[in-house]
Structure formats: structure tokens, C-alpha cells
C-alpha positions as CSV (number, residue, x, y, z in Angstrom):
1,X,97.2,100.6,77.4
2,X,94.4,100.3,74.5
3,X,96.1,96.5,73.8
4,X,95.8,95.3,77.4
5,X,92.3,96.7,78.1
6,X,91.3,95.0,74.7
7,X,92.9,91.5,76.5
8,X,90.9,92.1,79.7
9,X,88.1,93.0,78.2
10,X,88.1,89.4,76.6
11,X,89.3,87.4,79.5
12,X,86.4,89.7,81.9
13,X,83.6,88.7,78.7
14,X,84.4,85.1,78.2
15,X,84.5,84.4,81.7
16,X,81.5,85.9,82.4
17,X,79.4,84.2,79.4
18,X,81.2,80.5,80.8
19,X,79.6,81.3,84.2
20,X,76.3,81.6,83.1
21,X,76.1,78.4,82.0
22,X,76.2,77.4,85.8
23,X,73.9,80.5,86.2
24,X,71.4,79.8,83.9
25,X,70.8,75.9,85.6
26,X,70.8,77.4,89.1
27,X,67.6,79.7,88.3
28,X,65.7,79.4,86.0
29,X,64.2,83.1,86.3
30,X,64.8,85.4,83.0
31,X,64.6,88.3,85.4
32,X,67.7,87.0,87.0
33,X,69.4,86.3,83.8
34,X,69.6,89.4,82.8
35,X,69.8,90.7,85.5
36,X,73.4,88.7,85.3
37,X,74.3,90.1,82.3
38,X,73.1,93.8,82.7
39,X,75.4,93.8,86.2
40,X,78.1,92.5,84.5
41,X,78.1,94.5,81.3
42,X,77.6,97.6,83.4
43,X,80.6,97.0,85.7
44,X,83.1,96.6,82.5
45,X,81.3,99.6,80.6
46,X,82.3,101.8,83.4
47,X,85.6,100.4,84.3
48,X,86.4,101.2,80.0
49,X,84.8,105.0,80.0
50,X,86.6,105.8,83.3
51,X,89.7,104.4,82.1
52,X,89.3,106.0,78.4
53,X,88.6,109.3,80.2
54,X,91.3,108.9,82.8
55,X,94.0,111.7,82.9
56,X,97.6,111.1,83.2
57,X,99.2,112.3,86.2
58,X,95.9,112.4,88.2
59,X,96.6,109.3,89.9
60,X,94.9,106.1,91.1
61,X,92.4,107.2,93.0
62,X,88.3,108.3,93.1
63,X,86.0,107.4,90.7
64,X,88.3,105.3,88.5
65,X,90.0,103.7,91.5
66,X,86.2,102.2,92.7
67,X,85.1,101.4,88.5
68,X,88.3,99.2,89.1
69,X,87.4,97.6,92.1
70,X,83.7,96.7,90.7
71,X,85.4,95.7,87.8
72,X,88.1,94.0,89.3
73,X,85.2,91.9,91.8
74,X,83.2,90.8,88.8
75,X,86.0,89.9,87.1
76,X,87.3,87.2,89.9
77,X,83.3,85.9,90.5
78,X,83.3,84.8,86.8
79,X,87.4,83.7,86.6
80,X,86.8,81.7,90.0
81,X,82.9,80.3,88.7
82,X,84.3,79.6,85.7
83,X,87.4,77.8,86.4
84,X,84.9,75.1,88.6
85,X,82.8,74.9,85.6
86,X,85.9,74.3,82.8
87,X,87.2,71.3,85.3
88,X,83.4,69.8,85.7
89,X,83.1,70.0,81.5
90,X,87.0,68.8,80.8
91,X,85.7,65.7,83.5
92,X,82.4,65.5,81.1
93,X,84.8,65.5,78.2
94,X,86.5,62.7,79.2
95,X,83.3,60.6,79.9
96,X,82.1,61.2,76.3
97,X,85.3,60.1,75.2
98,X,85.5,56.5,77.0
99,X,81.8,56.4,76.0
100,X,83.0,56.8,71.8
101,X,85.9,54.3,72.3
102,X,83.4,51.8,74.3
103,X,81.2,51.7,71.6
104,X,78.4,52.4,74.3
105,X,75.1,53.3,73.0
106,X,72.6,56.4,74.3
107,X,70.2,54.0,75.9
108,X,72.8,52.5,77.9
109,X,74.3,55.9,78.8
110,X,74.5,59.2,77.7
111,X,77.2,60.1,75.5
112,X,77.6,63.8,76.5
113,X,76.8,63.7,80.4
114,X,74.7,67.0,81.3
115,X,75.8,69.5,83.8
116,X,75.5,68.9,87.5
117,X,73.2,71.4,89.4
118,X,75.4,70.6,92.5
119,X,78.9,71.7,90.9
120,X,77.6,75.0,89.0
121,X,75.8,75.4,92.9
122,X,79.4,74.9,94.8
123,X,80.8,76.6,92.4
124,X,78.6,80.1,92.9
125,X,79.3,79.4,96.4
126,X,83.2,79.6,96.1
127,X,83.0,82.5,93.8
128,X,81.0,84.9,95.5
129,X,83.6,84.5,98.6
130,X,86.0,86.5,97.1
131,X,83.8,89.0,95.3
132,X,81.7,89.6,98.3
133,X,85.1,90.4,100.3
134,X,86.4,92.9,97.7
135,X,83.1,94.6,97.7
136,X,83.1,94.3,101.2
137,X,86.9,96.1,102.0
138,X,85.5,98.7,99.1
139,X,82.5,100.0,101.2
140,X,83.4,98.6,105.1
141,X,86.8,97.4,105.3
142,X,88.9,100.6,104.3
143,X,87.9,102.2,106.9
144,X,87.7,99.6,109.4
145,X,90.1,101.4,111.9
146,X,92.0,98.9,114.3
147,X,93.8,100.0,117.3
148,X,96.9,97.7,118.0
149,X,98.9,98.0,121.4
150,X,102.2,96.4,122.1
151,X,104.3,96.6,125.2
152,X,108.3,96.0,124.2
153,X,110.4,95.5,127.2
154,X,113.8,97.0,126.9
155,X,117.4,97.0,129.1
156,X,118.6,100.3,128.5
157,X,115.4,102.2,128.5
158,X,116.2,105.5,130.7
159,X,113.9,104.7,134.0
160,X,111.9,107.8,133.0
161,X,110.5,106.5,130.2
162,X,109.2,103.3,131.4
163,X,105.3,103.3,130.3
164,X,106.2,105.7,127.9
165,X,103.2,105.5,125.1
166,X,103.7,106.1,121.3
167,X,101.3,106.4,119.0
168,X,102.4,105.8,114.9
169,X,100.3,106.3,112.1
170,X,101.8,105.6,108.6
171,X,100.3,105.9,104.6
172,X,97.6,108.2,104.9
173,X,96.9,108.7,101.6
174,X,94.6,111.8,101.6
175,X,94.2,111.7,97.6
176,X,92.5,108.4,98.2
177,X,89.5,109.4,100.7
178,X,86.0,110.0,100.2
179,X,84.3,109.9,104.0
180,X,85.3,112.9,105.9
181,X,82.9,111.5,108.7
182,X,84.7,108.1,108.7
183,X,88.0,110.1,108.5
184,X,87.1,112.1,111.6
185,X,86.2,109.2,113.5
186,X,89.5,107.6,112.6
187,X,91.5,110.9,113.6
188,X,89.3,111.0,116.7
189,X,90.5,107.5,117.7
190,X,94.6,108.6,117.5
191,X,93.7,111.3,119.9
192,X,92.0,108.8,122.4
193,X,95.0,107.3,122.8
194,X,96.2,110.0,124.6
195,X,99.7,108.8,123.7
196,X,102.6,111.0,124.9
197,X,104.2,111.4,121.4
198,X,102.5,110.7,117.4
199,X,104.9,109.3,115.4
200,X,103.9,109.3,111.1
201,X,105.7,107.3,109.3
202,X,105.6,108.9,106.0
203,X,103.2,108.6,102.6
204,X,100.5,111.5,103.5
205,X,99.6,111.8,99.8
206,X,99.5,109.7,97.1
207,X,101.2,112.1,94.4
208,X,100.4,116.0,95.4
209,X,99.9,118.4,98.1
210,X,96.6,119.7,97.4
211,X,94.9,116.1,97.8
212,X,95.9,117.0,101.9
213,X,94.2,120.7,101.7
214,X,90.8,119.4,102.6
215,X,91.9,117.3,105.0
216,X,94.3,119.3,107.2
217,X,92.2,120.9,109.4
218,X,91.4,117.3,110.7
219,X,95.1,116.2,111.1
220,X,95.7,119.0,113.1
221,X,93.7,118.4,115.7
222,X,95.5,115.8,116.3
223,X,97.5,116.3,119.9
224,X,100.3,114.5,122.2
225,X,102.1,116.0,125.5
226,X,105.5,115.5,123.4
227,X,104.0,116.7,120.2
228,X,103.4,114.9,116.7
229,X,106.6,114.3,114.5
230,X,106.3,113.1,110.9
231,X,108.9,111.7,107.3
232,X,108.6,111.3,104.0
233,X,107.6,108.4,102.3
234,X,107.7,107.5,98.7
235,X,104.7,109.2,97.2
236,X,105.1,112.3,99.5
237,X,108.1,113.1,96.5
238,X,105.2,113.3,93.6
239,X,107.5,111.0,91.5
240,X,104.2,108.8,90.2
241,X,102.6,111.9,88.7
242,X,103.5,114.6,85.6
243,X,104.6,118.0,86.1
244,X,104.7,120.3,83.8
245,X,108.5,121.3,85.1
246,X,111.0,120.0,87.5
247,X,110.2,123.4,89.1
248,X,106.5,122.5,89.7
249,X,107.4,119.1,91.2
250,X,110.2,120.9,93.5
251,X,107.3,123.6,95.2
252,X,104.9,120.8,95.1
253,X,106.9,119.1,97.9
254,X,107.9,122.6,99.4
255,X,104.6,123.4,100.1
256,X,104.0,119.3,101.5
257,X,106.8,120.5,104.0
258,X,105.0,123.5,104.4
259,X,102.0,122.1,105.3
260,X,103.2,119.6,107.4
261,X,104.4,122.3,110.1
262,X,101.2,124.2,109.5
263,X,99.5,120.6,111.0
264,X,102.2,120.8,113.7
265,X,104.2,118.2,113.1
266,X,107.7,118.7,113.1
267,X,109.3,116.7,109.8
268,X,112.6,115.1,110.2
269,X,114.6,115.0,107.3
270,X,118.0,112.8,108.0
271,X,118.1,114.4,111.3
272,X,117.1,114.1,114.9
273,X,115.3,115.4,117.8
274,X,115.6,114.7,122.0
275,X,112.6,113.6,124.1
276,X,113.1,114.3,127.7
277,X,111.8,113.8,130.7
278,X,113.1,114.1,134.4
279,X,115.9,114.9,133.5
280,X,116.4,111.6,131.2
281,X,116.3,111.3,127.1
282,X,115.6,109.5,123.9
283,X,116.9,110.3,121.0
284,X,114.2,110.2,118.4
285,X,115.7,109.7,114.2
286,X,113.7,110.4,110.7
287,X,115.2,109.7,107.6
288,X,113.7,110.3,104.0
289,X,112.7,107.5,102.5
290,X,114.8,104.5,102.1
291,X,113.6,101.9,99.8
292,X,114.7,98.8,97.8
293,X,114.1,97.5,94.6
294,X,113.5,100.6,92.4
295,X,111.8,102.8,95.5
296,X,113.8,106.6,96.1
297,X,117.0,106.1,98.4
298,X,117.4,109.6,99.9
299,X,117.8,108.6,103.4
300,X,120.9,109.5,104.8
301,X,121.2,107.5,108.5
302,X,124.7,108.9,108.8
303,X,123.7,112.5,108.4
304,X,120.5,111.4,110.9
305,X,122.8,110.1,113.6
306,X,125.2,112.9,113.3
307,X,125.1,114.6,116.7
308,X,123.5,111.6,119.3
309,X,125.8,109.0,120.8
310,X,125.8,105.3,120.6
311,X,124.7,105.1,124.1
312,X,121.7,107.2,123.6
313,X,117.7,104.9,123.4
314,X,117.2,105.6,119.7
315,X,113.8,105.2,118.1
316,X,114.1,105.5,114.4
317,X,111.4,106.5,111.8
318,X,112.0,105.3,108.5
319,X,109.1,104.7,106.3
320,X,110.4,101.7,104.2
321,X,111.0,98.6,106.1
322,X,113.3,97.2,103.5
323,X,115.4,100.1,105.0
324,X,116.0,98.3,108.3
325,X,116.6,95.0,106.8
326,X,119.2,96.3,105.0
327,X,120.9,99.0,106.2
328,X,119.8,99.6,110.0
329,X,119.8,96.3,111.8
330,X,123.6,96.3,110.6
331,X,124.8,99.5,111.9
332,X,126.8,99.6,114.8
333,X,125.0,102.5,116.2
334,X,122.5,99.7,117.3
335,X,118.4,101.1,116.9
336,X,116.3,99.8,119.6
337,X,113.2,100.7,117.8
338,X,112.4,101.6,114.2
339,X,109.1,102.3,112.8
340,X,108.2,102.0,109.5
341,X,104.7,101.3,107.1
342,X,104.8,101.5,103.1
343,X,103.5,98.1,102.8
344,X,100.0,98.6,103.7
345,X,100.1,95.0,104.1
346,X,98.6,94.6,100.7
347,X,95.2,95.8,101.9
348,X,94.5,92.3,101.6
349,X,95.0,89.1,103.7
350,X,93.8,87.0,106.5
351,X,94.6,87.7,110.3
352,X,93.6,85.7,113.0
353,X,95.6,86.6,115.9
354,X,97.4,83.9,117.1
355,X,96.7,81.7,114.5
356,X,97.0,83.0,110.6
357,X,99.1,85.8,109.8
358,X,99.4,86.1,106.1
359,X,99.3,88.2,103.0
360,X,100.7,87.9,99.5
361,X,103.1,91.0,99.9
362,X,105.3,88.4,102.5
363,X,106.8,87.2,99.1
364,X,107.9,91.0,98.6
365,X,108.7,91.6,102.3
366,X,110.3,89.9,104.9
367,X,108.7,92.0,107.8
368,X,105.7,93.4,106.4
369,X,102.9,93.8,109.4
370,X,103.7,94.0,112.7
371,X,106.4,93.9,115.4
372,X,109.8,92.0,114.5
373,X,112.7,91.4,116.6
374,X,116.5,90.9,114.9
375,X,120.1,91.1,116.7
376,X,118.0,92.7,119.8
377,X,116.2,95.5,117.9
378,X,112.8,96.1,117.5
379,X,110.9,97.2,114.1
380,X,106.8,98.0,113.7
381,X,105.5,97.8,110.5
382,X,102.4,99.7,110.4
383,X,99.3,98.1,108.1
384,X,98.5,101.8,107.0
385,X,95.7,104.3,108.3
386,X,94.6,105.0,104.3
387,X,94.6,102.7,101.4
388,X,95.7,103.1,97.9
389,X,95.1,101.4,94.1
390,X,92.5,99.2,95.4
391,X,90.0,101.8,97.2
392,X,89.6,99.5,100.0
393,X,91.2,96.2,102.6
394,X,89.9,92.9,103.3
395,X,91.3,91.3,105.8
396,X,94.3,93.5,106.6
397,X,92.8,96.7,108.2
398,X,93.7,100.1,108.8
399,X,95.8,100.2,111.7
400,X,96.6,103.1,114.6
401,X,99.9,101.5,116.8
402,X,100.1,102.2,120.0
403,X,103.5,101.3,121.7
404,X,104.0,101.4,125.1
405,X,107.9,101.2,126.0
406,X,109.2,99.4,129.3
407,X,112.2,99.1,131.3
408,X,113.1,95.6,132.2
409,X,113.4,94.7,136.0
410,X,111.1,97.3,136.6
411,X,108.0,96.5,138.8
């Protein structure tokens, strides 16, 4: 850890004194240059201490989760300034070179051309996008709530449930918050809904139960006609934290179970319940979390299943998508719709519905935000209602689904 903060340290330093170069011809204000340094010196001095100080097992999250995205923000302004400014000076170095071998002398040209006030300006320009965005997504975006409604269209829907309306909320991540007002607001907007059912999908902590105490009371106030059904996701388990015995790590996620019920939701583990109405029903799945590539595989579809029949409208809940690409869509017990979240979408992209759709985490995830449609079955991958690492989103925003199912040939 000491070796690679030492390394970043350098890169975050040497990229920062290469930018002001551009800096200093811009203005020419000594207020403003040191103002320059002092900001960026300050940033990297706090990222170090908080880091330094930082406890294992404590997690990601708080003050040392913002130091790093300050630090992170000033580190891309001078990497993204600087790069401009190493491409103007290798072009420069290039001109005093032909200007040697051509025997040219200074009154003809310069041997050395000087900076140009109009690169070093561009430059600035280009740079601040990104750090403005991360600062913005630190402070705005993360809790930037987006409702999202979708109306899939199904054959074998049971007549009763035509309009039916689900609301899914995924990757809470209480450890992470620090706006109980913003919080309440976002709570508030899953209850306007008024959705008939409240599916989570899994991920309510980032590592231990007690980062949820303060914020139960909130979650359950949070109400549907059907009731409020939840699953584990991958940091519900506390496997990215120390314990000080297998024990402790056990009643940590006894007493997540615990609390879960105390909210009112009723947690499905590799098991199933039945939503009815008039007389018609849905079978409604949660399995414990399913993931590839290293991620906890203790969902058990066959043990979920065990007791519905293959004729039965299934909606699944299974928090890691990489679940349904490569176990569910396969299974001959055919899943009309699966929910899932865990991706978060990256908590950073660009969407312009209709038009862009994108996000680095599509070269780790096939379906990663959104609705998808294989071999006739639906899956929603919920962007997240919390964040994570990065204490905030640009971009790709905290996301309350709301899915309203319809039987086809219906008027």
C-alpha cells in the first residue's frame, strides 16, 4: 500500500507541476498561482492522512471515500491538462529539431518555439470537463434520484395481473450515506409510486449491519398493497471486511436477516413466494447471490423453484446479472422476468435516451443497465439507489424502477 501511494503521489505531483506551465501563461495573477498549488497540495495531503489513518476492515466509505474523490478529480485535471501540454512541447521539440539540422538562425526563426496561449487555454478547457463532473456526481449526482417506468407486454400473464406495478430498488449501500434529508426524499419517491409490490434486489450494506441501524427507521416506512420483498447481494455477506471470528461474521449477517424483517420485508433465500389476486397468481423467486468471476455463488435456483410449476408467471430476483446470463436464461423452467442490480452501472457514464447508452462496466457486463430481452425473457438491471467507492455518479444516476406488467391482446 505504502509503495503504490508513493507512485501516485509522483504521477498526482508531476502532473500537477507540468499543468502549471499552461497555468502560469493563462493568468498571470500570483494570487491564482498559488492558489493552484495550495488547492492541489491540499487535496493529496488529505487523500495521504486519510489513507495513513484508514482502518482495515472499516470499508470504503465517509471521509476517506470523498479525500479520494477530491484527490481522484485533481488528479485527472492535471493528467488530462498535462497530456495536451506534453503533445504541444513534443510538436515544439520537433520544430527545434528541423530548426538545428536546417542550420536556421534565431533572427530567421526561433529555435525553441514558445508555448501557445491558445493550447494551454483548450487545454484547461478539456480538463476541467471531467474534474468538474466528478465533483459534480460527489456533491449533486449521487443523489440525483431518477424514476424509470417500463411497460413489458407478456403472453402468459394471468389476466389479473395486467397493469400490475412493481417497484425494484437494488444496492443501497447504507454505509455509504451522509444526507438523511436527501435519503428521505429518495425513500419518499419509492412510496409515491404507490406500486402494488417493492422488490430489492440485494446489497443493503456495504460490509456490516450496523451501517443500516440509522437508516431503518426510513426503509420502513416504505409501503406496497402486496408488501416489500428483499435478497442478498454480495456485500450483504460482510466478506470485504475483518472479523475478529467466523462467529462474528456469522451474527453479523444474522442480525442483517434480522433486521430486514424488522423493516418488513420478507427475504427470500433460494426460495419462493405466491402473489395473488382474483383468484390468479405469480410466482415470485429470490436466490442468494449468484455471481461470476470471483463474486459468492450461493444461489441455489433449483432449491428456489422447488415447489412452483413450469407453467406458473415467474418473476425472479437475483441480484447479480451475470446470474441470468449464465445460468437462468438456460433453464427450462423459463423466467419471464428477472431483476437484478450489482452493477451500479459504474456510477459513471453517459445516457441520452434514445441516443447514447454507455458506460465502461459494458466491457465487464453484457446487460448492465436497463431492460434486456433473450429467448423471450425479460431481465432489469437496476443502476443502484446508493453508490459505493466513488462517493458519488456522473452520468449514470440513482435509479427507482417501476415496472408495470401487461397481458398481450388485452385492451
Amino acid at each position: 500500500m505504502t509503495r503504490f501511494l508513493i507512485i501516485l503521489s509522483i504521477i498526482y505531483i508531476v502532473s500537477a507541476i507540468y499543468g502549471f506551465q499552461g497555468f502560469k501563461l493563462l493568468f498571470k495573477n500570483v494570487w491564482l498561482h498559488w492558489g493552484y498549488g495550495v488547492l492541489f497540495l491540499a487535496a493529496l495531503a488529505n487523500f495521504i492522512i486519510r489513507v495513513l489513518n484508514y482502518i482495515p476492515g472499516d470499508g470504503v466509505r465517509g471521509q476517506i471515500a470523498h479525500a479520494g474523490g477530491i484527490f481522484f478529480a485533481f488528479l485527472l485535471l492535471g493528467l488530462v491538462f498535462g497530456v495536451f501540454l506534453l503533445l504541444e512541447d513534443i510538436g515544439r521539440l520537433f520544430v527545434f529539431g528541423y530548426n538545428k539540422i536546417a542550420g536556421l538562425s534565431e533572427n530567421e526563426t526561433q529555435f525553441f518555439p514558445s508555448r501557445r496561449k491558445f493550447i494551454s487555454g483548450m487545454a484547461l478547457g478539456i480538463a476541467a470537463l471531467p474534474f468538474g463532473a466528478l465533483l459534480y456526481g460527489m456533491y449533486k449526482g449521487k443523489y440525483n434520484y431518477k424514476v424509470l417506468k417500463y411497460q413489458l407486454e407478456f403472453d402468459d400473464l394471468p389476466e389479473a395481473f395486467d397493469g400490475y406495478k412493481i417497484t425494484q430498488i437494488s444496492d443501497v449501500h447504507s454505509g455509504s450515506f451522509d444526507n438523511r434529508k436527501k435519503v428521505a426524499y429518495g425513500v419518499d419517491l419509492i412510496n409515491e409510486q404507490q406500486s402494488d409490490v417493492i422488490l430489492f434486489t440485494g446489497d443493503m450494506v456495504n460490509d456490516k449491519t450496523s451501517e443500516m441501524e440509522p437508516w431503518a427507521d426510513l426503509f420502513s416506512t416504505l409501503e406496497a398493497k402486496d408488501g416489500k420483498f428483499s435478497i442478498l447481494g454480495n456485500h450483504d455477506y460482510g466478506d470485504y471486511t475483518s472479523w475478529p471470528s467466523d462467529e462474528a461474521k456469522a451474527q453479523n449477517l444474522e442480525n442483517l436477516k434480522n433486521l430486514q424483517q424488522e423493516m418488513g420485508f420478507d427475504l427470500l433465500l433460494d426460495t419462493h413466494r405466491y402473489l395473488e389476486k382474483d383468484g390468479q397468481k405469480i410466482a415470485l423467486l429470490g436466490v442468494e447471490n449468484w455471481g461470476r468471476g470471483g463474486f459468492k455463488k450461493a444461489g441455489d435456483l433449483e432449491k428456489a423453484k422447488a415447489g412452483i410449476s413450469k407453467d406458473d408467471f415467474k418473476i425472479l430476483m437475483s441480484h447479480d446479472p451475470s446470474h441470468w446470463e449464465d445460468v437462468v436464461i438456460q433453464d427450462d423452467y423459463h423466467f419471464q422476468l428477472t431483476l437484478s442490480g450489482h452493477t451500479h452501472g459504474m456510477q459513471f457514464g453517459v445516457e441520452i435516451p434514445g441516443w447514447v447508452k454507455w458506460s465502461p462496466v459494458k466491457w465487464r457486463y453484457k446487460y448492465w443497465a436497463g431492460v434486456y430481452e433473450e429467448l423471450g425473457q425479460f431481465i432489469n438491471v437496476n443502476r443502484g439507489f446508493g453508490f459505493i467507492g466513488y462517493p458519488g455518479r456522473v452520468g449514470i444516476w440513482p435509479e427507482i424502477t417501476v415496472i408495470t406488467l401487461k397481458k398481450k391482446g388485452l385492451t
